[in-house]
C-alpha positions as CSV (number, residue, x, y, z in Angstrom):
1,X,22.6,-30.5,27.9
2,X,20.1,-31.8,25.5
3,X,17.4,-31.4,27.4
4,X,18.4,-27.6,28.2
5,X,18.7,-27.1,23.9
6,X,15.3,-28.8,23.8
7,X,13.7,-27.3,26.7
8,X,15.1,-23.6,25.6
9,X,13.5,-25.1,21.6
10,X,10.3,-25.4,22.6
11,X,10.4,-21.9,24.4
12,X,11.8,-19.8,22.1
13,X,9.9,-21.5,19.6
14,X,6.2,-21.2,21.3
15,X,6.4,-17.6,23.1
16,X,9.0,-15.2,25.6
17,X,10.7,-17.0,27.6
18,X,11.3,-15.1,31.1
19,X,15.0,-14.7,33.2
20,X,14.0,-17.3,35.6
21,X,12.9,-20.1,32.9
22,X,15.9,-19.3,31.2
23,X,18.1,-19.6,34.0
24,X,16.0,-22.9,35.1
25,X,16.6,-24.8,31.6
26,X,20.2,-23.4,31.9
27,X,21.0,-24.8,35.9
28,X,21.1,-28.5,34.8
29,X,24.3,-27.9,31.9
30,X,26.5,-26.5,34.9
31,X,26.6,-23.3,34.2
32,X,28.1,-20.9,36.1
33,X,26.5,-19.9,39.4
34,X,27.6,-16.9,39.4
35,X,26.3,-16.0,36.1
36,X,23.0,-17.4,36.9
37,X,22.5,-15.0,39.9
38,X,23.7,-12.1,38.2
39,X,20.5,-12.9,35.7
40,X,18.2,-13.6,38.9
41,X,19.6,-9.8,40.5
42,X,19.4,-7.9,37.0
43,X,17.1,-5.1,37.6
44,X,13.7,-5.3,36.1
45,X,11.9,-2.8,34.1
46,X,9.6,-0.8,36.4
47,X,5.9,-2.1,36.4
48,X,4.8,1.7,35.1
49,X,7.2,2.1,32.6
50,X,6.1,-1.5,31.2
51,X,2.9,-0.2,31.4
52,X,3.5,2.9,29.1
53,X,5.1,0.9,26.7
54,X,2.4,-1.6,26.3
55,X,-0.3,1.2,25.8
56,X,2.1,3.0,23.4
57,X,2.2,0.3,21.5
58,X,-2.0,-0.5,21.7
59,X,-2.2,3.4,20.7
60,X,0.1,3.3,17.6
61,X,-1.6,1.9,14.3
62,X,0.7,0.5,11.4
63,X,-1.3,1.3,8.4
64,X,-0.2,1.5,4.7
65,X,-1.6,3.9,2.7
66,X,-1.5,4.2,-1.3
67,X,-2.6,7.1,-3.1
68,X,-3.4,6.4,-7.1
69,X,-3.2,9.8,-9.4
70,X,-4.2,10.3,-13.2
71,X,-2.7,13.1,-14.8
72,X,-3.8,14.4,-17.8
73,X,-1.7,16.9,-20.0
74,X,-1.3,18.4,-23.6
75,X,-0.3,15.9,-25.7
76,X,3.0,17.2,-25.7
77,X,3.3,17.9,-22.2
78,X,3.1,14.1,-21.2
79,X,7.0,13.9,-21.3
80,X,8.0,17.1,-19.8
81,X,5.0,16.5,-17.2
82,X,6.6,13.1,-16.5
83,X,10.4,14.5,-16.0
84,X,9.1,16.7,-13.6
85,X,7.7,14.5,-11.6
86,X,10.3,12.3,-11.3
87,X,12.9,15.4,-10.6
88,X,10.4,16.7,-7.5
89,X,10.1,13.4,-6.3
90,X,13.8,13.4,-5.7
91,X,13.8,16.2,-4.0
92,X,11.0,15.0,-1.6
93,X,13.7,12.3,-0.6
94,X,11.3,9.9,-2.0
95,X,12.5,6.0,-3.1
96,X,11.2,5.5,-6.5
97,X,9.9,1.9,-7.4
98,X,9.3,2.1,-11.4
99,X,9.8,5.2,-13.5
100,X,8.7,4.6,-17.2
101,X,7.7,6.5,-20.3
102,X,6.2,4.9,-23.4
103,X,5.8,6.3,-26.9
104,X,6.3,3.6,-29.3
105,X,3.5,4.6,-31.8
106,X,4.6,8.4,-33.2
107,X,0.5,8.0,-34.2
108,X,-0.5,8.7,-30.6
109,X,0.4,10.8,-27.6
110,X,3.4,9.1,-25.2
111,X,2.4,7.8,-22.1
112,X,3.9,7.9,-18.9
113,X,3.9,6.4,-15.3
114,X,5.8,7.1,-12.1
115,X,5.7,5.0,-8.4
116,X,7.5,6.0,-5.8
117,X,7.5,5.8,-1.8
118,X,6.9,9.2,-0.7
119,X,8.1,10.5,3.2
120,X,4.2,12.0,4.9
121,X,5.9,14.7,6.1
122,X,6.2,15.8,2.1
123,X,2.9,13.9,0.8
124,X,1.1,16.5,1.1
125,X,3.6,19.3,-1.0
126,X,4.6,16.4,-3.3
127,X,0.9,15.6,-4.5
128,X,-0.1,19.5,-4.5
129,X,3.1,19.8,-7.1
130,X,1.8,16.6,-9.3
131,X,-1.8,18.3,-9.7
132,X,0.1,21.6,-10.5
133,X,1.3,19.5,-13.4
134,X,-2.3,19.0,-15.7
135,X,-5.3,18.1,-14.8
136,X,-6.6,15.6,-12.4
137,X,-8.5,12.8,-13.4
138,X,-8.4,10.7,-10.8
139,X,-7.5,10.7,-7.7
140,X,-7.7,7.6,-5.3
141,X,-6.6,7.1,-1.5
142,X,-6.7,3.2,0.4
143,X,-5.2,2.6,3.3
144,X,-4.5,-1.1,4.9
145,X,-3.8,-1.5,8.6
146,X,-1.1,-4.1,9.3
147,X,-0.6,-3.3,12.8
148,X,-1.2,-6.8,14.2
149,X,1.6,-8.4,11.8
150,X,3.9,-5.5,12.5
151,X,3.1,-6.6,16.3
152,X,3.2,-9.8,15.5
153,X,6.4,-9.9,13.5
154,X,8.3,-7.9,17.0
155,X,7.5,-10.4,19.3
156,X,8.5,-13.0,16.9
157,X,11.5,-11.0,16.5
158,X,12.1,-10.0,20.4
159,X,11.8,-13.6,21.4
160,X,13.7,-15.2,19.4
161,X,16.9,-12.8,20.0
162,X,16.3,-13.7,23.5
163,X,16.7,-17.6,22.3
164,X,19.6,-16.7,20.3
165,X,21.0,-15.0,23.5
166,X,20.1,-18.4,25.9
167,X,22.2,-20.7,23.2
168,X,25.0,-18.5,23.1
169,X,25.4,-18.3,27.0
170,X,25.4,-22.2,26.4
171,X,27.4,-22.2,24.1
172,X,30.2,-20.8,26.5
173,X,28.9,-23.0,29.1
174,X,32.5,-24.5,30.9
175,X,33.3,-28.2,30.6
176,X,30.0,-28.8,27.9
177,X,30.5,-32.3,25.8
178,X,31.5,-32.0,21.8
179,X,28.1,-33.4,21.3
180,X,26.1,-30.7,22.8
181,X,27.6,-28.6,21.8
182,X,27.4,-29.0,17.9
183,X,23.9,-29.5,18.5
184,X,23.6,-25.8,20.3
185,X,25.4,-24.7,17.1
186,X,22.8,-26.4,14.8
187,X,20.0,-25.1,16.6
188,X,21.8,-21.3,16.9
189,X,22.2,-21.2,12.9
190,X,18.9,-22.0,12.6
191,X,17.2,-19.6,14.9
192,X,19.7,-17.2,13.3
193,X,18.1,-18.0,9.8
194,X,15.0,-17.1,11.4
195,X,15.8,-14.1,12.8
196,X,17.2,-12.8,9.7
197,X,14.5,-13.9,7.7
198,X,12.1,-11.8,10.4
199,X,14.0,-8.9,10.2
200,X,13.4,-8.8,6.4
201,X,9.9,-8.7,6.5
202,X,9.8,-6.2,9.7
203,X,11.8,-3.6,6.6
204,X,9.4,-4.3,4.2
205,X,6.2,-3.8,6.4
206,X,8.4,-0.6,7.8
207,X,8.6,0.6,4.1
208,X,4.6,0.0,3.9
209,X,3.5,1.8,6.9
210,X,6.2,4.6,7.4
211,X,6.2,5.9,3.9
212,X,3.1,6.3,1.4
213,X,2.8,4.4,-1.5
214,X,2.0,7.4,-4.6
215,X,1.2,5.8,-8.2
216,X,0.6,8.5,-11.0
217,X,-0.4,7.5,-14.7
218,X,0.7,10.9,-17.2
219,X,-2.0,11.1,-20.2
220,X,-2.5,12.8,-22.9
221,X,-6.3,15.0,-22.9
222,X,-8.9,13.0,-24.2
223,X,-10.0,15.4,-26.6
224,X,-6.7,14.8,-28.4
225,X,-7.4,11.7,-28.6
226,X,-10.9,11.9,-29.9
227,X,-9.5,13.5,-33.1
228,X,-8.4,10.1,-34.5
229,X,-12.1,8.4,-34.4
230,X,-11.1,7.6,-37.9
231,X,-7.8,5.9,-36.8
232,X,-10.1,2.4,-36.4
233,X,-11.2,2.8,-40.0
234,X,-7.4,3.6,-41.5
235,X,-6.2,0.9,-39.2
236,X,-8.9,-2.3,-41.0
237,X,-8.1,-0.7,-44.5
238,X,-4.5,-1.3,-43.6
239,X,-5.2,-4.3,-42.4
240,X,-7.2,-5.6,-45.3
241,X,-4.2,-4.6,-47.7
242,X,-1.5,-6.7,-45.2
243,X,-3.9,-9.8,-45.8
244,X,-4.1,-9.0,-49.6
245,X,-0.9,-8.9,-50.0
246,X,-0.3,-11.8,-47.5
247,X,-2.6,-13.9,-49.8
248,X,-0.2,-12.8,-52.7
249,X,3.1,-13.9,-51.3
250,X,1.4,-17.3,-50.1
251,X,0.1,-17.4,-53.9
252,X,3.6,-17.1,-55.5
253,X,5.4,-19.1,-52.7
254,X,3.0,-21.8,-53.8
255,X,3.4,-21.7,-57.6
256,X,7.3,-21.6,-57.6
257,X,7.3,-24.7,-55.1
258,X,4.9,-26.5,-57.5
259,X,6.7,-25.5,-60.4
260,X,9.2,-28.0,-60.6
261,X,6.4,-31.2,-60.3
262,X,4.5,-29.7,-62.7
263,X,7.7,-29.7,-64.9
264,X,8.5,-33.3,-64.5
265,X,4.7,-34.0,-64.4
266,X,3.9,-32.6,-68.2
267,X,7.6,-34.2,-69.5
268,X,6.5,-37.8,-67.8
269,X,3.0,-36.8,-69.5
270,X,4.7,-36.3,-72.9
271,X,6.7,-39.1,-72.7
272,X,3.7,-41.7,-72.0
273,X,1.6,-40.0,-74.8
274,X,5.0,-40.0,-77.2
275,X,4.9,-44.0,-76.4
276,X,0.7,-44.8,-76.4
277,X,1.2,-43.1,-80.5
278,X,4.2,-45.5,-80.9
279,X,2.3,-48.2,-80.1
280,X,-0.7,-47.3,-81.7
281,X,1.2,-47.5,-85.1
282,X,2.8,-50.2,-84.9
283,X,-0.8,-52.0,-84.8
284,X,-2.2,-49.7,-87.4
């Protein structure tokens, strides 16, 4: 049996692995015979219908498409602008990945951005309804095709269900030993492991391609912002008076932590020059 879990390794591993290889790698483990030639009679799919499938699938292109929007509004119109865009993009059904609104200096206009998934059957109403909002200042489309690793990532996915499949008919292969069949189980977690972890990227390449990626930046006009060209001048004058007044505080900081040794200093100095006069009488 460990030459059928290696034989059925190195097929699921290196591509599809067809009814009569399976039932081949499967024949020397005792299985059933029965079993086996219900697998060798299973109907096929119909050479045309394979066919069809394989050109629908050449025809269809996975592509991801983003769509980049700059919005600018009154200055303030950036919130209200930004609330409702997020409310319409609910109502599109869309999945919203980062919602946020800034407006931590009250000297300047907030500033807001929304991303979001949006459905392509309501891209085109949603993005009609953002440029509704203000005025458009730019607006950007890309689109990526990832068909060949959506391709990819299905076979990868389709053959190794069908391995999974092949070690669980072993698995319930009659009179199997303890040994093979713990090492069926090993290999079946790990191709589960796999398969999971495939199935994971096939959703996030699904949300890449089936929905469209919208990213749209809420500003305030640039003429209202052109009305602070002073602002640079305020902001070094109020600069200059933090260092200023820095300088102070490292001033006074300094003087009362030298204060003390220049205490003990002049009383040590008073005390020598009380003794050199001593001294100098006593000579005198």
């Amino acid at each position: 049996m460990s030459l059928v879990v290696s034989t059925l390794a190195a097929c699921g591993r290196g591509g599809p692995m067809s009814a009569e290889t399976a039932v081949l790698a499967q024949a020397p483990a005792a299985a059933p015979a029965a079993e086996f030639a219900k697998r060798r009679t299973a109907p096929e799919q119909p050479q045309a219908e394979r066919a069809a499938a394989d050109g629908a699938s050449e025809t269809r292109r996975y592509v991801a498409v983003r769509h980049t929007l700059q919005i600018f509004t009154p200055a303030d119109g950036v919130e209200a602008a930004w609330r409702e865009a997020t409310d319409a993009c609910a109502a599109a059904g869309c999945e919203v990945l980062n919602a946020e609104l800034e407006r931590n200096d009250e000297r300047r206009p907030a500033t807001a951005t929304l991303e979001a998934r949006v459905p392509p059957q309501q891209l085109d109403a949603f993005l009609k309804r953002m440029s509704s909002l203000g005025r458009t200042g730019l607006n950007a489309r890309t689109a990526e095709d990832k068909t060949d690793t959506v391709l990819d990532t299905e076979a990868r996915l389709k053959n190794q269900t069908a391995f999974r499949d092949h070690l669980r008919v072993l698995m319930s292969t009659p009179g199997a030993k303890l040994k093979d069949l713990i090492e069926v189980e090993r290999e079946l977690v790990q191709v589960q492991s796999e398969l999971d972890s495939l199935a994971s990227q096939r959703k996030v390449l699904a949300n890449e391609t089936d929905k469209v990626h919208v990213s749209i930046t809420f500003q305030a006009q640039p003429s209202v912002l052109e009305t602070g060209m002073w602002e640079p001048v305020t902001d070094a004058l109020r600069g200059a008076g933090h260092v200023v007044a820095t300088s102070i505080g490292v001033l006074i900081t300094a003087a009362v932590g030298l204060m003390p040794w220049v205490v003990a200093l002049g009383l040590a100095g008073w005390g020598l020059r009380a003794l050199w006069r001593r001294r100098a009488r006593r000579r005198g």
